[in-house]
ZAFI-970023 format. One record per atom (N, C-alpha, C, O): residue in three letters; atom name; x, y, z. Coordinates in pm, whole numbers, plus 32768, in hexadecimal, padded with zeros to 4 digits. Example, Ala and Ser with C-alpha at 12.3 -4.5 7.8 and 13.67 -1.06 7.14 Angstrom:
 pase pake    x    y    z
  Ala    N 8527 7DC7 830C
  Ala   CA 84CE 7E3E 830C
  Ala    C 8528 7EB6 830C
  Ala    O 8590 7EB4 834E
  Ser    N 8505 7F1F 82C4
  Ser   CA 8557 7F96 82CA
  Ser    C 850A 8003 8313
  Ser    O 853D 8072 8324
***
This chain:
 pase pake    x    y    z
  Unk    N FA65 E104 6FDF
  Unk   CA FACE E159 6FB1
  Unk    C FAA5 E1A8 6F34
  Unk    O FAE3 E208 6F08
  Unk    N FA4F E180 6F0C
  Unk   CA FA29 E1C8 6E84
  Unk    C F9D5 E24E 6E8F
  Unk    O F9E2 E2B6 6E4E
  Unk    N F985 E233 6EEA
  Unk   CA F93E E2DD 6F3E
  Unk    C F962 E318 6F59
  Unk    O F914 E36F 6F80
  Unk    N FA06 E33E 6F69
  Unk   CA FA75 E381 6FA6
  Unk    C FA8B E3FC 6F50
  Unk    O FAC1 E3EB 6EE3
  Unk    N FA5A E4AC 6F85
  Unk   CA FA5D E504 6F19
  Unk    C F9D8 E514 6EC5
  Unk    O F9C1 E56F 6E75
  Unk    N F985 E4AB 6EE5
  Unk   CA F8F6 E4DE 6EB1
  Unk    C F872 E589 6EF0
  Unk    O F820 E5D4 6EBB
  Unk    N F8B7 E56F 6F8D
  Unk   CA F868 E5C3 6F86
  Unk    C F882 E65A 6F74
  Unk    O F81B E690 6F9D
  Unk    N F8DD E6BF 6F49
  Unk   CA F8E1 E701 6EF1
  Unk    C F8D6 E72F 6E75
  Unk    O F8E1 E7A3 6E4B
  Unk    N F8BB E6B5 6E32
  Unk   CA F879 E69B 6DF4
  Unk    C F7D1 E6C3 6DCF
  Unk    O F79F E710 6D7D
  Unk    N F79F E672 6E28
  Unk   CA F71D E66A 6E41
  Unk    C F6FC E710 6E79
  Unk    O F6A3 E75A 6E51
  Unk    N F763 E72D 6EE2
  Unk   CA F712 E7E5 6EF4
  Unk    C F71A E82B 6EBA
  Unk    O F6D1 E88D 6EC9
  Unk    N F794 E826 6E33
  Unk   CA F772 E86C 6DB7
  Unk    C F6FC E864 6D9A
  Unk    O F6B8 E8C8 6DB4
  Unk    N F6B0 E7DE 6D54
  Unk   CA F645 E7DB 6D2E
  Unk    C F5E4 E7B2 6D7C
  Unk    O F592 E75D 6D58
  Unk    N F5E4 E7D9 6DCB
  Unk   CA F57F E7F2 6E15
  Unk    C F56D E89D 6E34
  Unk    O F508 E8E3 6E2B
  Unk    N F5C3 E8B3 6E4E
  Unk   CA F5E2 E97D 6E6B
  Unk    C F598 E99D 6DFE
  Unk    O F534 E9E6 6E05
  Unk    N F5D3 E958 6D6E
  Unk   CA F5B1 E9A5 6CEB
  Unk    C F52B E9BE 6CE5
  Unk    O F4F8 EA2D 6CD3
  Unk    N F4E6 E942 6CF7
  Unk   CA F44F E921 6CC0
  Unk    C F3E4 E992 6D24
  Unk    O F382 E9CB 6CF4
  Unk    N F416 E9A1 6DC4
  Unk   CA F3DF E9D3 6E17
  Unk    C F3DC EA5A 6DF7
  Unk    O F371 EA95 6DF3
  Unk    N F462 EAA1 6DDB
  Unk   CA F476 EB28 6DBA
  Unk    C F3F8 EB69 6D38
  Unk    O F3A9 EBC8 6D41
  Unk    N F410 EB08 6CC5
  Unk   CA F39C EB1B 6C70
  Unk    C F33C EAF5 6CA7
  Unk    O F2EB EB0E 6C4E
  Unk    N F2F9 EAC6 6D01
  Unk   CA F283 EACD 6D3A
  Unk    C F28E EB33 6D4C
  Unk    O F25E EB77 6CF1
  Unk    N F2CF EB83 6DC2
  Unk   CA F2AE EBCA 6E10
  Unk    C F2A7 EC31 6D8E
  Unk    O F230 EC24 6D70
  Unk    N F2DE EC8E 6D31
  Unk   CA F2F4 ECDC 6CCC
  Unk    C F272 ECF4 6C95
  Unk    O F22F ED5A 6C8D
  Unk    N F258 EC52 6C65
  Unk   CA F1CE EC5D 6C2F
  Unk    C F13B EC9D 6C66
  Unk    O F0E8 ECE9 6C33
  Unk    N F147 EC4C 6CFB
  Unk   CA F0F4 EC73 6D63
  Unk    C F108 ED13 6D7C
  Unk    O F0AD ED4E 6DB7
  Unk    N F17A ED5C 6D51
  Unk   CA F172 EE09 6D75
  Unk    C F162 EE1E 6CF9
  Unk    O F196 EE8B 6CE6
  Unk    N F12F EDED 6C7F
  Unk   CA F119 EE28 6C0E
  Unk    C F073 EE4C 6C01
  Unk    O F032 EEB0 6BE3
  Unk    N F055 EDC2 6C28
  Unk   CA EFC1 EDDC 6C56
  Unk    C EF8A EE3D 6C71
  Unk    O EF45 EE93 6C3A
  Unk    N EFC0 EE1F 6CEE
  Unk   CA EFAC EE9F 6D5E
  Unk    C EF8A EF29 6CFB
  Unk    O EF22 EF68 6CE7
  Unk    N F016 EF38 6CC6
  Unk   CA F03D EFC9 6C91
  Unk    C EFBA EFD9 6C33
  Unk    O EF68 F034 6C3F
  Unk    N EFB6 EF6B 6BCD
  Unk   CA EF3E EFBF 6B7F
  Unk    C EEAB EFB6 6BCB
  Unk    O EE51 EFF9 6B98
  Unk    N EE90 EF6C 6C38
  Unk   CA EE0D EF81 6C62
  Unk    C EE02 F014 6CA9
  Unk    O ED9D F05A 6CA4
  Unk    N EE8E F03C 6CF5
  Unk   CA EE9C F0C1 6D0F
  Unk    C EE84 F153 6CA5
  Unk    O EE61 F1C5 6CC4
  Unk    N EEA5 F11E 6C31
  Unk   CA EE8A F179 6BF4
  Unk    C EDFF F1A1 6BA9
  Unk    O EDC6 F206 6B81
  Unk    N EDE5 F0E9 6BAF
  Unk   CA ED51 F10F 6B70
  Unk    C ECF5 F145 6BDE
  Unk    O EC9F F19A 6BC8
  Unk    N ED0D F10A 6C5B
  Unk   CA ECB0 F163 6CD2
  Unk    C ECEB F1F0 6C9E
  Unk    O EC8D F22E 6C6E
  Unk    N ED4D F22D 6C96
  Unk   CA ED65 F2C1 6CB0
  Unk    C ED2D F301 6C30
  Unk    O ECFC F372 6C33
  Unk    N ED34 F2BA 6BC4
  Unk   CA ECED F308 6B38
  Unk    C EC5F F300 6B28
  Unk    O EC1D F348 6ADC
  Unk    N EC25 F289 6B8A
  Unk   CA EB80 F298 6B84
  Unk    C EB4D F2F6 6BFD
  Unk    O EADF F32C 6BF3
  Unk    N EBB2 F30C 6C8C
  Unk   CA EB83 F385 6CDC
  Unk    C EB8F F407 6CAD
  Unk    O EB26 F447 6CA9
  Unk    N EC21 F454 6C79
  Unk   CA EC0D F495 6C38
  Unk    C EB9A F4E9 6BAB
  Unk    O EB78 F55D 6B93
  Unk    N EB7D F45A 6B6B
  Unk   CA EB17 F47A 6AE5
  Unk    C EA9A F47C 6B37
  Unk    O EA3B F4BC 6B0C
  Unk    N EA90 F43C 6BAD
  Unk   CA E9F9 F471 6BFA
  Unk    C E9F3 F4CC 6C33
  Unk    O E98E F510 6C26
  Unk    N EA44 F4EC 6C79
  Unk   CA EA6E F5A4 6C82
  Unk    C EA5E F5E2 6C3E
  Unk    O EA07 F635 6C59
  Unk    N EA97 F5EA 6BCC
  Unk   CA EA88 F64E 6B54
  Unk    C E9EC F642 6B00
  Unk    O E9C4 F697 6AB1
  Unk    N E9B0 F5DE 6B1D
  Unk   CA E91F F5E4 6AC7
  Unk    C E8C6 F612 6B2F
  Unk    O E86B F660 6B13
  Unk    N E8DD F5DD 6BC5
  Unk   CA E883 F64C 6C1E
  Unk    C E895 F6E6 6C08
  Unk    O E82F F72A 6C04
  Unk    N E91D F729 6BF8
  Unk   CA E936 F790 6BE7
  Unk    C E904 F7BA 6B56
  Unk    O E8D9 F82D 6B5D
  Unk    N E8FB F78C 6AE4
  Unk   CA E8CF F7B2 6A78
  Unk    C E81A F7B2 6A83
  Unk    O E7C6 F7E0 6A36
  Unk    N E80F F77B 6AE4
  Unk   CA E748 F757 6ADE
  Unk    C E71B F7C5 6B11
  Unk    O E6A1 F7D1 6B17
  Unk    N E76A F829 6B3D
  Unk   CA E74F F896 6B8A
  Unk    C E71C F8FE 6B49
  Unk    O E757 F919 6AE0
  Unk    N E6AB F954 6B6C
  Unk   CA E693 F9CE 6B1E
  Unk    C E6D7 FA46 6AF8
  Unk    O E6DB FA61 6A80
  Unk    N E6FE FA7D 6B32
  Unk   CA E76E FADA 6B19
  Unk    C E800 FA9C 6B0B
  Unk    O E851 FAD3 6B55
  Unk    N E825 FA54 6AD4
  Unk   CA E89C F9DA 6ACF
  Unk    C E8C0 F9D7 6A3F
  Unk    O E872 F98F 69FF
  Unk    N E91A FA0C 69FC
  Unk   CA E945 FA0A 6954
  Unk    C E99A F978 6986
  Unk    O E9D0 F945 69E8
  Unk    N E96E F954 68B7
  Unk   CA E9B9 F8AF 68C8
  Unk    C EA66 F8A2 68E4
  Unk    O EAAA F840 6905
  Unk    N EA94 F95B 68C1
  Unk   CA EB12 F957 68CC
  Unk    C EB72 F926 6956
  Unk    O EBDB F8EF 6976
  Unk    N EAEA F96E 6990
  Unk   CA EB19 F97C 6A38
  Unk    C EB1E F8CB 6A5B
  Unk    O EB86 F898 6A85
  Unk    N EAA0 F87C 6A42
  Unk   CA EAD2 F800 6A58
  Unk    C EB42 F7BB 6A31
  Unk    O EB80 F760 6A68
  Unk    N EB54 F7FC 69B9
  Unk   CA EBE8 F7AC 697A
  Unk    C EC62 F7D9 69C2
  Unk    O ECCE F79F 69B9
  Unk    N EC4C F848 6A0B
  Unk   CA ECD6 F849 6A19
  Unk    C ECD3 F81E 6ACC
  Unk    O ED34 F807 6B14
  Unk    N EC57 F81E 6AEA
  Unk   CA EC6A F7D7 6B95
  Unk    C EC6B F734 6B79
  Unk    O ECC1 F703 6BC1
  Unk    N EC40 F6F3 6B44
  Unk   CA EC6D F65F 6B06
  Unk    C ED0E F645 6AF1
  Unk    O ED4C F5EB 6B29
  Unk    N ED42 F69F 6A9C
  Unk   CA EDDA F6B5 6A7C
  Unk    C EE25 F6C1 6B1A
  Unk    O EE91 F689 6B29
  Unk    N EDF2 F6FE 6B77
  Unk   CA EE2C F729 6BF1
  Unk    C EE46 F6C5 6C36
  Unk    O EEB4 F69D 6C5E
  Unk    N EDC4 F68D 6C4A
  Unk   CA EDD1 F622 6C83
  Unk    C EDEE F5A0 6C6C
  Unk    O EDDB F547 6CC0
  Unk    N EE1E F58D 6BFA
  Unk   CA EE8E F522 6BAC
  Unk    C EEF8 F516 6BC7
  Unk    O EF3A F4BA 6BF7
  Unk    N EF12 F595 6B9D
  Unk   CA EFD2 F5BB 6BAD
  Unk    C EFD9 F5E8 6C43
  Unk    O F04A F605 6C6A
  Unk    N EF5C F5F4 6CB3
  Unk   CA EF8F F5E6 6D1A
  Unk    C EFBD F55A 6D5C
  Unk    O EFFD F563 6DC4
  Unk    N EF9D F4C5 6D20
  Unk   CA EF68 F451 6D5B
  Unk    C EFCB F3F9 6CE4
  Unk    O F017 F3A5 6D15
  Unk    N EFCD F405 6C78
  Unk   CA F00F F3D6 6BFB
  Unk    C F092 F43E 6BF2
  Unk    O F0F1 F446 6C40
  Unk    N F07D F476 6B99
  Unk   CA F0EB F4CB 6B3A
  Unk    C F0A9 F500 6A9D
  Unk    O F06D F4C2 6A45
  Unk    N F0D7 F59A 6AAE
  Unk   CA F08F F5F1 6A3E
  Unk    C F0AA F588 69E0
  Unk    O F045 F583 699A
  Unk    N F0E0 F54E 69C6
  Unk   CA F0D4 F4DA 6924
  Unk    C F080 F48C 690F
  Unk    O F072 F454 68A2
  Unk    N F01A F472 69A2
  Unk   CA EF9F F41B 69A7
  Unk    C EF36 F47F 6956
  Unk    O EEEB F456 68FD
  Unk    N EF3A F504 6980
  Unk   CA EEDC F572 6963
  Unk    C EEF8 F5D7 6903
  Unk    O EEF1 F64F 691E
  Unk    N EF23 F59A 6868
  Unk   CA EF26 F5DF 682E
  Unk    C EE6F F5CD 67AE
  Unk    O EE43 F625 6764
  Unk    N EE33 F537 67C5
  Unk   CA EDD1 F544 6787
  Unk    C ED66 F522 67BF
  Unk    O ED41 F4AE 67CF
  Unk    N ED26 F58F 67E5
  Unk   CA ECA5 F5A9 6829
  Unk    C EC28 F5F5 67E2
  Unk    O EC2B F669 67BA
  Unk    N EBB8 F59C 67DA
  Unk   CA EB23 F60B 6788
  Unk    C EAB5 F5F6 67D7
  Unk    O EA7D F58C 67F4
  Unk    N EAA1 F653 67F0
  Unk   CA EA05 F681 6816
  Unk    C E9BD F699 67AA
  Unk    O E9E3 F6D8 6747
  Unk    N E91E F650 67C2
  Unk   CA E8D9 F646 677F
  Unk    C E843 F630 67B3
  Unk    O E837 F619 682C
  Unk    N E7CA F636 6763
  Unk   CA E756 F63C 679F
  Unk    C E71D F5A4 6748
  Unk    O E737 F568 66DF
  Unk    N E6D7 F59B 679E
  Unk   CA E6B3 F4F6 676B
  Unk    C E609 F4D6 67AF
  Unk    O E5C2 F51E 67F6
  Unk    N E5F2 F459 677B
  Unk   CA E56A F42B 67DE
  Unk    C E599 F3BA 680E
  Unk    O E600 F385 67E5
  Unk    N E558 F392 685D
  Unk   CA E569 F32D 68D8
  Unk    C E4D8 F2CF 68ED
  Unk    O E4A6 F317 6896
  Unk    N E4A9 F2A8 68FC
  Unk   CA E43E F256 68DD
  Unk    C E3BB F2A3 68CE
  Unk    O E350 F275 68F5
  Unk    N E3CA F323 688F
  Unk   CA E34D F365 6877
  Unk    C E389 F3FE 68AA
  Unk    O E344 F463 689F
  Unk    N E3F0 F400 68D3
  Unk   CA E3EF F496 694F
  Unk    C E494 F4EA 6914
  Unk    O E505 F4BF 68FA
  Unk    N E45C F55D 6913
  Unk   CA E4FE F5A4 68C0
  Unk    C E567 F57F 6928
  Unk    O E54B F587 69A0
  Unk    N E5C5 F560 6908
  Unk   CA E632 F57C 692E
  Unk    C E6B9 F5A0 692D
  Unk    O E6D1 F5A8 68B4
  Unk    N E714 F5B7 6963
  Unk   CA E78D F5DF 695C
  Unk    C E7F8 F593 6958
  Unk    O E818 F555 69BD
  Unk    N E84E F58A 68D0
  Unk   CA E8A0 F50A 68DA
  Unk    C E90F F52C 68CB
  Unk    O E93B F55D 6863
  Unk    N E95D F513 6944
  Unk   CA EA08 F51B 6925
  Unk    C EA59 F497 690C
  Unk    O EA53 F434 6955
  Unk    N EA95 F49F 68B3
  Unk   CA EAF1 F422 685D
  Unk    C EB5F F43C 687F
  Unk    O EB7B F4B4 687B
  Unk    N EBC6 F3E0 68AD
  Unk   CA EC2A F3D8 68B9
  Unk    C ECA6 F38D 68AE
  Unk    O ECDC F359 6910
  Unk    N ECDB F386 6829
  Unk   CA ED3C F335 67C8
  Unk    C EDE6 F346 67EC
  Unk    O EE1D F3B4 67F0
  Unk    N EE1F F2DA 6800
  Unk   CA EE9E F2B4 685B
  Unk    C EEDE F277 67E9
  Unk    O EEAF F259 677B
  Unk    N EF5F F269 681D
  Unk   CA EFA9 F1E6 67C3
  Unk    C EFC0 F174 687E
  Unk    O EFDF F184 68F3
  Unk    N EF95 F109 681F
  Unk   CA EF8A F07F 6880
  Unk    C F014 F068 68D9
  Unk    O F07D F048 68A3
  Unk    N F00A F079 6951
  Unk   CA F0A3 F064 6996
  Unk    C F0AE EFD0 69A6
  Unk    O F081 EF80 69F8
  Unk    N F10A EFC4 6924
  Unk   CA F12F EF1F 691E
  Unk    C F1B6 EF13 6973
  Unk    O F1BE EE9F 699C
  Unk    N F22C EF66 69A0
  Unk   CA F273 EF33 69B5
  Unk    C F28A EFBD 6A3B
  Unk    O F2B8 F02C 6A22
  Unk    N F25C EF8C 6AC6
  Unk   CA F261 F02A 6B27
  Unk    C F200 F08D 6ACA
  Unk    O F197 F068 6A96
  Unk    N F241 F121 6ABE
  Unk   CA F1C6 F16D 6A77
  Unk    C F1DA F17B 6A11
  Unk    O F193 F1BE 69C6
  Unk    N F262 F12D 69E6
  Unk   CA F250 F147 694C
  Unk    C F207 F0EA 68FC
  Unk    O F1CA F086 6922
  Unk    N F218 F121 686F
  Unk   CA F1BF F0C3 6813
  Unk    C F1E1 F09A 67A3
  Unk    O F228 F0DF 675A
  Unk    N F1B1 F018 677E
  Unk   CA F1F5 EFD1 672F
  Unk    C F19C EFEC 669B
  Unk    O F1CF EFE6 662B
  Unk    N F122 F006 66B2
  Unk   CA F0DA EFD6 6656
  Unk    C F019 F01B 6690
  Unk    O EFE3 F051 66F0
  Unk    N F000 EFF3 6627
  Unk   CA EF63 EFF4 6664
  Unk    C EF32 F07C 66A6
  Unk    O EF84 F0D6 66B7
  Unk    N EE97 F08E 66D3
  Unk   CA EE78 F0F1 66F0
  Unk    C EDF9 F0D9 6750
  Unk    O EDA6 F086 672A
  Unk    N EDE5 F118 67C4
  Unk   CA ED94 F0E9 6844
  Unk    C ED58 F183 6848
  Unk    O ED8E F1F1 6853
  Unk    N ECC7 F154 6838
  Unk   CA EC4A F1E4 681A
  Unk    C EBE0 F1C7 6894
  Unk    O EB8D F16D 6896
  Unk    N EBF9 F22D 68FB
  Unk   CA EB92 F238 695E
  Unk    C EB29 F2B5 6930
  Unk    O EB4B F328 6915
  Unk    N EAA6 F281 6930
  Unk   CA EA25 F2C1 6938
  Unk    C E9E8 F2E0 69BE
  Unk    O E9ED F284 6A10
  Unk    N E99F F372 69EC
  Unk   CA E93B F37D 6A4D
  Unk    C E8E6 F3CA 6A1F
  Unk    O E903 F416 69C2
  Unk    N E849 F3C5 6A66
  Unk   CA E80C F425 6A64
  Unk    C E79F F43E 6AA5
  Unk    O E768 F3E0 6AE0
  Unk    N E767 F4C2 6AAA
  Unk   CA E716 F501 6B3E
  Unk    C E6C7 F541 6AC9
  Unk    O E6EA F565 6A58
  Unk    N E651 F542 6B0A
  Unk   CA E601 F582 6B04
  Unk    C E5DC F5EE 6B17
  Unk    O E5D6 F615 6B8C
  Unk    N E5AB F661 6A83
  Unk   CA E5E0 F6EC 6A8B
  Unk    C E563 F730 6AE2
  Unk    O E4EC F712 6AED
  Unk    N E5B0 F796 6B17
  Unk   CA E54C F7E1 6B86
  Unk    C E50B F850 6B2C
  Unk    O E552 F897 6AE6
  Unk    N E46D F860 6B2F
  Unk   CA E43B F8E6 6B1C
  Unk    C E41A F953 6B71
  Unk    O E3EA F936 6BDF
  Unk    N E429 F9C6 6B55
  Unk   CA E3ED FA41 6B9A
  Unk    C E35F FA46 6BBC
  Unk    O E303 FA30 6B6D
  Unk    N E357 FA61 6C27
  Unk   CA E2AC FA63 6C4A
  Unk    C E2A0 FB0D 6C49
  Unk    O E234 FB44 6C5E
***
């Protein structure tokens, strides 16, 4: 007689604990999504900057494109192209600085910086 009314109980907490699983488990998700989308993008944009006839502007703003096509222009407001070396060999480096999606895409705090870079092409 004493078990009587327990188990509503129990699917509260049980519902509860599962739901934050599951929350957590799409939080994941969300920022591994974004860090895939800010390191494809910044490799996009440093192939495009490695290019010979290619100003660094033009990369910055096809990096930006393809952010706020996949993210949202608020992912792509800080983007630099830059020239760099790579284990001996010039290259082309696009940086790309976020605020950390701690909670969905917003952010609580903190700051998540994706780097790429290609190797710049010369004219023959």
């Amino acid at each position: 007689m004493g078990e009587r009314g327990s188990a509503p109980a129990e699917f509260v907490l049980v519902s509860a604990l599962l739901a934050a699983l599951v929350l957590a488990s799409m939080q994941v998700l969300l920022v591994g999504y974004v860090k895939q989308s800010l390191s494809s993008a910044a490799s996009e944009g440093a192939r495009w900057a490695a290019l010979v006839d290619v100003e660094p502007e033009e990369a910055v703003l096809l990096t930006r494109e393809l952010i706020a096509a996949s993210l949202s222009p608020e992912h792509a407001k800080n983007v630099v192209v830059s020239r760099s070396m790579e284990r001996g060999y010039p290259t082309a480096q696009v940086s790309v600085s976020t605020p950390f999606p701690a909670l969905g895409l917003w952010s609580v705090g903190g700051t998540l910086t994706i780097s790429a870079h290609a190797p710049l092409e010369y004219a023959r």
